[in-house]
N, C-alpha and C positions, 0 to 999 in steps of 0.2 A: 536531509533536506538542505537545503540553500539558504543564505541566509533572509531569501527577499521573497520564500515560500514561510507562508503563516496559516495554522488550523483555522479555520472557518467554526470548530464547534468542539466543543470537551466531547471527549471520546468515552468521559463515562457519563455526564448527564446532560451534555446537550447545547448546556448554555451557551454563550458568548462571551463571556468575564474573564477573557484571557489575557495574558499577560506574558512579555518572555521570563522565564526562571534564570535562574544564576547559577545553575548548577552547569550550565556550557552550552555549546552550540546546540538547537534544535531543544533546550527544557523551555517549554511552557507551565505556564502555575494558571489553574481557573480560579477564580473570587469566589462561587456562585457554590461549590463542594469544597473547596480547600485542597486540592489536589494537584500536584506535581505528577508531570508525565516529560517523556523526551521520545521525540519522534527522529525518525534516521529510515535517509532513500538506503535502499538494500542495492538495487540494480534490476534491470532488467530481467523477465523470462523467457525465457530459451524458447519456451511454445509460442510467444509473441513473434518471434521471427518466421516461424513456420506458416501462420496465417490463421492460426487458432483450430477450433476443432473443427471448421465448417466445410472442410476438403474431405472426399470423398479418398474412400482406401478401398483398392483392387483386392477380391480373396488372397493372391497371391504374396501380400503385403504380410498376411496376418498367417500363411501358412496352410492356406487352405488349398484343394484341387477346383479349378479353372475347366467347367466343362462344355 
């Protein structure tokens, strides 16, 4: 994540009693459980560029006979 991206809610109970942690870029600490977590963007998926699964595939795509 960025540094100017911030959780909106603990990932494990919910609250708002976040805090950044010290453990480095993207550790969050919540007050409300006591819990340290660290979030990190991965990148993009490849099926996002394709346009998701709402596109239609011809038999011939998947191997089938076209009658």
């Amino acid at each position: 994540m960025s540094e100017r991206a911030a959780p909106f809610h603990c990932p494990y109970c919910g609250d708002e009693d976040l805090r950044p942690g010290e453990s480095g870029p993207g550790a969050w600490e919540c007050g409300a459980c006591n819990r340290a977590f660290q979030l990190k963007f991965l990148g993009l998926l490849a099926r996002g560029l394709r346009g998701g699964a709402s596109q239609e595939h011809t038999p011939q795509e998947h191997g089938g006979n076209a009658a």
